[in-house]
C-alpha positions in Angstrom: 43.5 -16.8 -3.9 40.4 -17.6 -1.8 39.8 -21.1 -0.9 36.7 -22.7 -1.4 34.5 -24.4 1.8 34.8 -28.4 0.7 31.3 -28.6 1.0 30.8 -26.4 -2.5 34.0 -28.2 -4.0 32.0 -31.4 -3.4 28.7 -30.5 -5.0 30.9 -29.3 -8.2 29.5 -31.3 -10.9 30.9 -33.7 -12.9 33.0 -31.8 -16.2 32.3 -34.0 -18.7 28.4 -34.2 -17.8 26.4 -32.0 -21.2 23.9 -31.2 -18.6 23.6 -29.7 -15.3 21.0 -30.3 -12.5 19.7 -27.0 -10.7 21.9 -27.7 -7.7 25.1 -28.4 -9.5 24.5 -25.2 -11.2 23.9 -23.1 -7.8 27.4 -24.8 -6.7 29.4 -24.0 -9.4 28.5 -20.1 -9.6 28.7 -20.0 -5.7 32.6 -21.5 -6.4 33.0 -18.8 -9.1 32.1 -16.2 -6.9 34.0 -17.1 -4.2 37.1 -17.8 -6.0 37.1 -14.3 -7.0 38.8 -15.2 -10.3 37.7 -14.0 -13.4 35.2 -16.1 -15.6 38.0 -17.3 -17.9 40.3 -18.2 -15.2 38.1 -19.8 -13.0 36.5 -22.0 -15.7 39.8 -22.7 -17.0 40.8 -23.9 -14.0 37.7 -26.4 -13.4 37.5 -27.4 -16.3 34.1 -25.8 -17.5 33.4 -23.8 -20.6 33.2 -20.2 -19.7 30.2 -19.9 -21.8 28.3 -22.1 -19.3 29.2 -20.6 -16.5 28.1 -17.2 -17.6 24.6 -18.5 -18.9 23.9 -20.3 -15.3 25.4 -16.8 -13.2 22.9 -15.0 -15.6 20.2 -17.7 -14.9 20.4 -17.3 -11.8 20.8 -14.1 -11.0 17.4 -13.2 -12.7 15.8 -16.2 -10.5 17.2 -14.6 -7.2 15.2 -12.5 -5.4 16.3 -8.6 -4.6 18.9 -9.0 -1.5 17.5 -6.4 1.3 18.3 -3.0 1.9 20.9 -2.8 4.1 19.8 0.4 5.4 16.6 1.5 5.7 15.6 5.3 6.6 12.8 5.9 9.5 11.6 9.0 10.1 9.6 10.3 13.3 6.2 10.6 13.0 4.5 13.9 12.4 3.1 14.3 16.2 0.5 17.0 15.6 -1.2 14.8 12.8 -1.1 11.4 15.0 -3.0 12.8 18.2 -6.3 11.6 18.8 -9.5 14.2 17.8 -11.8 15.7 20.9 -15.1 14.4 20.2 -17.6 17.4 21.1 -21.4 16.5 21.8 -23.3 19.4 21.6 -26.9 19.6 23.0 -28.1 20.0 19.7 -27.0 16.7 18.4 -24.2 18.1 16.7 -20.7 16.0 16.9 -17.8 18.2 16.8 -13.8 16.4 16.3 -11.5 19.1 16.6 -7.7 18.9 17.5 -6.2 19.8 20.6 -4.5 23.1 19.1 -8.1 24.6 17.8 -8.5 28.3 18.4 -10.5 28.9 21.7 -12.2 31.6 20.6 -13.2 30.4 17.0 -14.1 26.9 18.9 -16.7 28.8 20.8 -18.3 30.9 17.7 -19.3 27.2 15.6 -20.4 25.9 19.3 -22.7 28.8 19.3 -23.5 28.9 16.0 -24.4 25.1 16.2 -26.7 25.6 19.1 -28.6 28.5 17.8 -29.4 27.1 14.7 -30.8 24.0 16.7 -33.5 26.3 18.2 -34.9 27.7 15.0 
């Protein structure tokens, strides 16, 4: 049977009290929990009605916030999609952002395409 640290034995809260103090509460279910015992057995051997232990684990439980993952996935990013656009100025006034992997040839068409149309 696990013992308990004295510090939570301490804190436990007086078994003939009708009511329990937020703290006292926390320190009994932390004693249940570590006991490992089950709830009868545990509260039968404090001295507390099993009922009331139960209501504060629930209680408290709901108040607790979600613990953290304990493992958390990352993934590399996608490397073609994070590199940086080539600004193009074109005589024109035309502003081209293309990617490094644009097609040469189909670069040079809409650069000629852009120009001409900025004679007419």
């Amino acid at each position: 049977m696990p013992k308990l640290p004295a510090a939570a034995i301490a804190e436990l809260p007086d078994r003939s009290r009708l009511r329990w103090k937020y703290m006292e509460a926390r320190a009994v279910v932390a004693a249940y929990e570590a006991s490992g015992l089950s709830l009868e057995k545990f509260a039968s051997r404090e001295g507390f009605k099993p009922e009331r232990v139960a209501r504060w684990t629930r209680k408290l439980k709901v108040e607790m916030p979600p613990k953290a993952p304990k493992f958390v996935e990352l993934r590399p990013a996608d490397v073609r999609r994070r590199s940086t656009p080539i600004e193009i100025v074109l005589r024109s006034g035309h502003i081209l952002f293309v990617e490094e992997s644009i097609d040469p040839t189909a670069l040079r068409r809409v650069m000629e395409l852009l120009e001409r149309d900025a004679e007419c």
